[in-house]
N, C-alpha and C positions, 0 to 999 in steps of 0.2 A: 635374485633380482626381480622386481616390479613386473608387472608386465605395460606399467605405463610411468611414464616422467610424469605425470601430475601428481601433485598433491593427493592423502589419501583424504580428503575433508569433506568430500562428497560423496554418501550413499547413491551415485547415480544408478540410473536402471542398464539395462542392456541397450536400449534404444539407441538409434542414430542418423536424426531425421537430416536430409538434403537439402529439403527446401519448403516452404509454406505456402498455402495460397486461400486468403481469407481465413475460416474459422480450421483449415485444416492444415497438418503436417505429414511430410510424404519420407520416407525410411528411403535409404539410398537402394533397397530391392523392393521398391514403389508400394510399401502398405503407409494405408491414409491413418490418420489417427484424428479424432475430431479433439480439438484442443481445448478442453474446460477448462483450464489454468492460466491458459496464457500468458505463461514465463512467468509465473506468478503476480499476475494482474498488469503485467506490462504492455502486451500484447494489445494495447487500449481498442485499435483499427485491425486487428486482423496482422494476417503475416501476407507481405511483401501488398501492401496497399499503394496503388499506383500514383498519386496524390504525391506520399512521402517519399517513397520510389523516386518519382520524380526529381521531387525537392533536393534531394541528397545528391545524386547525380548531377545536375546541372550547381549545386554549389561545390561539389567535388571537384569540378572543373575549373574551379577558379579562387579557392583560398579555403585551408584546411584550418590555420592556427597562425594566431597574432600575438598572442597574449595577452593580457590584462592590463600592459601598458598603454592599449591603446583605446581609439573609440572602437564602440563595437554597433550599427546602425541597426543590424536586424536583434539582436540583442535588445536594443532599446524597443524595439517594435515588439517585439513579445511581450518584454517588462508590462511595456502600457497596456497592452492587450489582457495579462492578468489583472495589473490593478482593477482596471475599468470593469472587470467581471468578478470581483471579490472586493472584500474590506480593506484590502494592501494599499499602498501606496507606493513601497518601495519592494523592488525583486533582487534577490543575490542569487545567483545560480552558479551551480556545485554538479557534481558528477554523479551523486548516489543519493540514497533517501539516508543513510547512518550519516553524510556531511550535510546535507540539509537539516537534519535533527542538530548536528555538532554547530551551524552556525548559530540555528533557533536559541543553544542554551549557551553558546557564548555573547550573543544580542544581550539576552536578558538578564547575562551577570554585570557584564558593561554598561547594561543598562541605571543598573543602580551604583554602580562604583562610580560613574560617570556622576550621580547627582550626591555624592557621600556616605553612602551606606556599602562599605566597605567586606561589612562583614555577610552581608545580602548578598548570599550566591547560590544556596540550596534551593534544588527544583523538585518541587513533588510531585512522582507519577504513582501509577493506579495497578495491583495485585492483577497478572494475566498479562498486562504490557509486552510489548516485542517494537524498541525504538533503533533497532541498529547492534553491528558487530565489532565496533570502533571498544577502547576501554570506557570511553566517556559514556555511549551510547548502553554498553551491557550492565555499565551502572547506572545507568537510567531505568532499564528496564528492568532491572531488580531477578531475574528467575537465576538460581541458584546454577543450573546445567549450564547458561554460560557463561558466569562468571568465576566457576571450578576452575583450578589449576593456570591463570593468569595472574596472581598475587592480590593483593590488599585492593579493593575496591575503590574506586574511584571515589573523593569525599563529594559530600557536597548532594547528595540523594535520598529522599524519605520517600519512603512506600505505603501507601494506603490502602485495604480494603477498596474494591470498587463499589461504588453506591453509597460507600458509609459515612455523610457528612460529620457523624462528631468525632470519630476518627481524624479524621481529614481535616475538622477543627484544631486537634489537639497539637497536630503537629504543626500548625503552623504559629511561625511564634518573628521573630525582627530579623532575622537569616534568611527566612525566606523569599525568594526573588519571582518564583514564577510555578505554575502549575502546570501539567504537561499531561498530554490524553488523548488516545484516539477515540473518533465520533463511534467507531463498530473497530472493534477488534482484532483481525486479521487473524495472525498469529496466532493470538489468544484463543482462538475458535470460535470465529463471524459474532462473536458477541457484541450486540447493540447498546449503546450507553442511552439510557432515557433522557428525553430533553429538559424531565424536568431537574435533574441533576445537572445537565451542562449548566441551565439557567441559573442553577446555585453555586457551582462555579464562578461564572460568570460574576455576580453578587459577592463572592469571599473576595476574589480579587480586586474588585471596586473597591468595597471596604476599608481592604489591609494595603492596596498599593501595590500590589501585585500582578506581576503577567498571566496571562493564560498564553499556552502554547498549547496549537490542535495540532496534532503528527497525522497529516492526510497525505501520508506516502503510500498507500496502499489503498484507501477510500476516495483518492480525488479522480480529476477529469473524467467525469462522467459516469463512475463505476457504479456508483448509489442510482443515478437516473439527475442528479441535480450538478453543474460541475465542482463543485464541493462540498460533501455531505455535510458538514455546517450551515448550508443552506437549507436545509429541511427543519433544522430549530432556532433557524433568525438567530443563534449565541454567534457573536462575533469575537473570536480571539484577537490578539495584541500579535502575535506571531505566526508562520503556519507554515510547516515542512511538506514539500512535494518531489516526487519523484517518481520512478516505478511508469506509470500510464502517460505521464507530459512526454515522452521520447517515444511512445508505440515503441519501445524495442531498442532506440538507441540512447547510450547511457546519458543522463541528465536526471539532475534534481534540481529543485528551487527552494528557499527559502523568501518567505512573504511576511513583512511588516507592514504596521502603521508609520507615517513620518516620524513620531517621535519615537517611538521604540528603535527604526531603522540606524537613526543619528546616533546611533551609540557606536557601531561598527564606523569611523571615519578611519582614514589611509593607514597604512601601517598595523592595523587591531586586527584583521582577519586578510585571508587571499586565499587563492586556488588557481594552480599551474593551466587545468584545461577547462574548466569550469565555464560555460559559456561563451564555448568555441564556434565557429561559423557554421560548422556543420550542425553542430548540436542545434540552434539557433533556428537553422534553417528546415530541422526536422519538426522541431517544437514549434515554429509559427504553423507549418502545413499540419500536424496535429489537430490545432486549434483550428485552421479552417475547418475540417471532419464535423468536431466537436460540438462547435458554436455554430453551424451550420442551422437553418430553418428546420424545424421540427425533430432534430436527431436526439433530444435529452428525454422530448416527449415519447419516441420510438423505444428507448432506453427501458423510460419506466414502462409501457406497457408491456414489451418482450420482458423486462424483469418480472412482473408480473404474473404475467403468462408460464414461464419458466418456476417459479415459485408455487407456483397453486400445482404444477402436475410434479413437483418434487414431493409436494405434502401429499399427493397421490397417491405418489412412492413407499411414504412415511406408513402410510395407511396398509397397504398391500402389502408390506414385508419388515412387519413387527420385532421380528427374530431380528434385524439388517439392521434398521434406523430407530431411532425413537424422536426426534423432530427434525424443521426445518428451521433453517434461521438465514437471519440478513435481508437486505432490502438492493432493488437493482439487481443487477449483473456480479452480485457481488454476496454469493450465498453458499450455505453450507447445510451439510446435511451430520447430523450428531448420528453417531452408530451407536450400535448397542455390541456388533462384532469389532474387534479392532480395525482402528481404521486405515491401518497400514494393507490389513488383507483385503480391503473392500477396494481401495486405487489401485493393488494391482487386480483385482479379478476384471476393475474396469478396464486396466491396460488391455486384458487378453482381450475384450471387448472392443477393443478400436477406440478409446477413448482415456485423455490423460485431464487425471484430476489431481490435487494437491493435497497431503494430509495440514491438517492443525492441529494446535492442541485441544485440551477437552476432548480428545476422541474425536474430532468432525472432519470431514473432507471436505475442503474448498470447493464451490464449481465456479469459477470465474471465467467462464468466456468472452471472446471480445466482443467491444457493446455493438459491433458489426453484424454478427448472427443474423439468422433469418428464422422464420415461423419454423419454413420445414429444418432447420437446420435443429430449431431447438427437439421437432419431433424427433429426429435422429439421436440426439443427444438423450432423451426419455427414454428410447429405446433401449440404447447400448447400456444405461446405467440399469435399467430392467436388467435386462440381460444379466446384468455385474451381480445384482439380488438374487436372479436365481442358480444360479453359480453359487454362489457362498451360502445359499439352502441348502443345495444339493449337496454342499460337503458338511454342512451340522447336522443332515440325516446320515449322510455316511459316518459319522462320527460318533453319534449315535449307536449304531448299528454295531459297533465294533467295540 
């Protein structure tokens, strides 16, 4: 027998933190851990931030779950709060970033069945993709590891080379209904899409009559320093998946239209059982307070910054470790040159939890809360983590 009821789908570590406070996580035998990952970019404000604290508790007090038959007030107060700070007009809110991606590409096949193109359903994403763990969503994201051993692929998905416009010409043809793409990577390994390619995106869809869907479940509220990295290349998509950072921590995604794209979803075409419950609502407006707050995007990018320039520091001092830095904001990675499964843990012994990706790169995403000294702290422990995994390639060496 097991030594635990859960599921074995998780390579978890040993770890088993109590409780959080700001950028740190406390082990139930009191060791700190400075949190570069933050739940994997969730953690937007820090853990246990009094603000949300708050919020949660005093709506805890007073209505958990109505369901979707009914009005929802702070619900709408957020909707308006995202439109008014994006291209959206309309918000549908969902529990995770794979059903925010799942409304994003059922919008956009209704979209065009809605106006008679029946056969207008295929959505093209981009080689490195990571849009969700759903069938819909791992056929989106096209990588072979998890779409293994679930059966026949979900139709309806073309995959392209990133960067390669005549690629990405060839395959579009009267089937297809929409383009799909993260602005930087996550998953993929903090890889940044150039703007001037969004922009030509941007232009095929015009052309052809087609959507663009940006998947900013992992690059939104604030991670980049902008609160949706689409803002950094003025390309405005037709659609936009959120989740991950909108809830600091508690479960919520969004999906964001235009009006006319939105109108494709009317009653009965999509729903979700908890999807934009009171609580979620009431965590996601105090979020946006944080966020939208006077000078905090500005704070963002300059600690991103800051935090950037002494990782390529890093890069510099421990050639054998890394070979560059990447990403922009609070929202970066560093590419090894040793695997980078052994570099997060040599960081764990370190007091500090970072994320692997692919391409060999380890996440640092901490929350866009951090302080200067915190970020010193944080340069240090990952020092530290460098000179650790020297010390065992001359041990290794050696033998």
């Amino acid at each position: 027998m097991s030594a635990t009821a859960l599921f074995g789908n998780y390579a978890r570590s040993k770890l088993a933190f109590d409780h959080g406070e700001g950028v740190w996580l406390v082990t139930k035998d009191g060791r700190r851990f400075l949190d570069c990952g933050s739940g994997i970019a969730v953690n937007s404000v820090g853990h246990s931030h009094p603000h949300l604290v708050a919020a949660l508790q005093e709506q805890a007090g007073k209505l958990w779950h109505v369901s979707n038959l009914h009005q929802s007030p702070d619900g709408e107060r957020l909707a308006q709060r995202l439109a008014e700070a994006t291209f959206a007009d309309k918000v549908l809110f969902v529990n995770s970033g794979a059903e925010a991606m799942e409304a994003a590409i059922k919008c956009a096949r209704r979209y065009h069945y809605d106006r008679g193109d029946k056969d207008r359903f295929h959505i093209v994403t981009f080689e490195g993709a990571f849009h969700g763990r759903t069938l819909g969503t791992i056929a989106a994201g096209g990588q072979e590891k998890y779409l293994e051993g679930f059966g026949p692929k979900a139709p309806g998905f073309d995959q392209v080379p990133t960067g390669d416009l005549d690629a990405l010409k060839a395959v579009i043809g009267p089937h297809t209904a929409a383009l799909a793409i993260e602005p930087i990577q996550g998953e993929g390994g903090i890889r940044e899409i150039q703007t001037d390619f969004l922009k030509a995106l941007r232009k095929l869809c015009d052309e052809n009559g087609i959507l663009l869907i940006f998947d900013e479940i992992q690059t939104g509220v604030g991670r980049t320093g902008k609160l949706f990295a689409y803002q950094w290349s003025g390309v405005e998509p037709d659609i936009m998946a959120v989740a991950k950072g909108i809830g600091g921590g508690f479960p919520m995604g969004a999906c964001l239209a235009t009006a006319e794209t939105a109108s494709a979803l009317v009653p009965g075409t999509h729903g979700t059982t908890f999807g934009g419950n009171p609580l979620a609502m009431a965590v996601g407006n105090a979020v946006l307070d944080v966020v939208l707050s006077d000078g905090f995007m500005e704070e963002v990018q300059r600690k991103g910054l800051n935090l950037k320039q002494k990782l390529a520091g890093l890069v510099d001092s421990h050639p054998k470790v890394f070979e560059q830095v990447r990403g922009n904001g609070m929202m970066l990675g560093l590419k090894c040159v040793v695997p980078a499964g052994d570099y997060v843990a040599a960081a764990y012994d370190a007091g500090l939890l970072a994320v692997p990706a692919g391409d060999n790169v380890v996440r640092i995403m901490p929350p866009l809360t951090m302080t200067e000294d915190e970020i010193a702290v944080a340069v240090e422990r990952l020092e530290q983590a460098a000179g650790a995994i020297e010390e065992k390639l001359v041990e290794g060496a050696a033998e």
